[in-house]
C-alpha positions as CSV (number, residue, x, y, z in Angstrom):
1,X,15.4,5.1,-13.5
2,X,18.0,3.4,-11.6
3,X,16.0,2.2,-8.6
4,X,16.4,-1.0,-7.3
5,X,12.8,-3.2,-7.3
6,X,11.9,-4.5,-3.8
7,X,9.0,-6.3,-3.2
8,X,6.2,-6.5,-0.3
9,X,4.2,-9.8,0.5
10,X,0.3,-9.7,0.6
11,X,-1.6,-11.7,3.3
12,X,-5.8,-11.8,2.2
13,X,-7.8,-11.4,5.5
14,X,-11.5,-11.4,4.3
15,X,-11.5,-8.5,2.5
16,X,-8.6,-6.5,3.9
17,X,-4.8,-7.3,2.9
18,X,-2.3,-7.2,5.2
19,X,1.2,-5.7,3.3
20,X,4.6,-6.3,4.6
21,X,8.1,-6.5,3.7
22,X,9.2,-9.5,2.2
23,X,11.9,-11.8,3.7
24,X,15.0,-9.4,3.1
25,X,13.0,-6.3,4.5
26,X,12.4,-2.7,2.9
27,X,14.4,0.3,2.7
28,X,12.2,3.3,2.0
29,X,15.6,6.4,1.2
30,X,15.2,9.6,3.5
31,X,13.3,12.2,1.9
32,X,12.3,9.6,-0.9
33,X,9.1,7.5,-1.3
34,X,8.8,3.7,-2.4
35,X,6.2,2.7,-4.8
36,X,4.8,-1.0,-5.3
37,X,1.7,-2.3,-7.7
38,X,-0.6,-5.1,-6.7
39,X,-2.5,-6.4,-9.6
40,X,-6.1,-7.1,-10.0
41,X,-7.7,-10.1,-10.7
42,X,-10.0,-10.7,-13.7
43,X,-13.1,-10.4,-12.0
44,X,-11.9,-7.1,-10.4
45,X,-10.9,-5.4,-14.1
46,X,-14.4,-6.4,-15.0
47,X,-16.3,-5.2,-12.4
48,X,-14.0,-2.6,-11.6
49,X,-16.7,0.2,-10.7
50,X,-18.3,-2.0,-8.2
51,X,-15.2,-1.7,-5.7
52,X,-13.6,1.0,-3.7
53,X,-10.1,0.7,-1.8
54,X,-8.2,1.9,1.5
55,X,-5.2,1.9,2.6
56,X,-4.3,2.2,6.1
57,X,-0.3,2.7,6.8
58,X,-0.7,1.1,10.4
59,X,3.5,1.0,11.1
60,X,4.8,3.7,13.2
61,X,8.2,4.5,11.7
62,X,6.2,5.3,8.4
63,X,3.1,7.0,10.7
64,X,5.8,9.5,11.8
65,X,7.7,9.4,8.5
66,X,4.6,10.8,6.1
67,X,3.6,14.2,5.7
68,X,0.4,15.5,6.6
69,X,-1.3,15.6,3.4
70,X,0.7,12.1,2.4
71,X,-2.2,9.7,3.4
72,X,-4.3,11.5,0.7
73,X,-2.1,10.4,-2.4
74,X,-1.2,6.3,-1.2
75,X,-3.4,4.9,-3.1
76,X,-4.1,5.2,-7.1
77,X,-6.5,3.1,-8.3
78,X,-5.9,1.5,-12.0
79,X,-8.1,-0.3,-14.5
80,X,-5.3,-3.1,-13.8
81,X,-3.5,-2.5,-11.1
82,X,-3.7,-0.9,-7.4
83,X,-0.5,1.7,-6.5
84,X,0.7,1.9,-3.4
85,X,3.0,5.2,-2.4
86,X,4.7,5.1,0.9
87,X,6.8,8.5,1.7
88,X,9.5,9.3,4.0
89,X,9.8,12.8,4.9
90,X,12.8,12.4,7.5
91,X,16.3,12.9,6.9
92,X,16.9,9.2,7.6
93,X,16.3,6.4,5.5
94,X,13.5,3.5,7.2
95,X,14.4,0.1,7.1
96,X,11.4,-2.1,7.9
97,X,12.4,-6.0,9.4
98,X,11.7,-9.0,7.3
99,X,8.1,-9.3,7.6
100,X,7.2,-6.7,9.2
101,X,3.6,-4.7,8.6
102,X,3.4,-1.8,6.3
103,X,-0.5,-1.7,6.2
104,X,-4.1,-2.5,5.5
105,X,-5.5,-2.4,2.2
106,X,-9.6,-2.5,2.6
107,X,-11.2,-3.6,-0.2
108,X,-15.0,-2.9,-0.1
109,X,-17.8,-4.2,-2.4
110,X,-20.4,-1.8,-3.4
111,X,-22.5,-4.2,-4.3
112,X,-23.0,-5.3,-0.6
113,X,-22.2,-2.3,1.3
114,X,-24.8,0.2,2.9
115,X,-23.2,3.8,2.2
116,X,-24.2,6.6,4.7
């Protein structure tokens, strides 16, 4: 695979994490996707079972960019590691500014949740 690796910065807010592009910005091809892994921590491989996670695209040029069905497949949950897919359906390629938001990745406890 000759793609070329760009990273996203994390920012923890409670239990949400606020993803961006990193300080040289993200290109995401048209009709392409762009694919990053944020790694769990010990305590989460352990207790894996006892979280659930959501991702929340909340940029507009990737809002309009995803298909319909798109915000059903972001997110793969590992044993390790969390997946991130972000796709862009348009004929032109997306270039996000240094630091700019991607998204919100809600992590909730089971544990300490009421589910309804």
């Amino acid at each position: 695979d000759d793609k070329e690796i760009q990273e996203t910065s994390i920012i923890q807010q409670k239990e949400e994490y606020l993803i961006q592009a990193t300080d040289q910005g993200l290109v995401i091809p048209a009709h392409a996707s762009s694919t990053f892994t944020i790694q769990k921590d010990k305590n989460e491989k352990q207790n894996q079972k006892d979280y659930v996670y959501h991702f929340d695209t909340t940029n507009p040029k990737l809002e309009k960019a995803q298909g319909f069905f798109d915000h059903c497949a972001e997110v793969v949950v590992n044993r390790k590691s969390i997946v991130i897919h972000l796709y862009n359906r348009t004929r032109q390629d997306i270039a996000l500014l240094p630091q700019e938001d991607i998204g919100v990745l809600e992590k909730f406890d089971l544990r300490n949740e009421d589910i309804i």
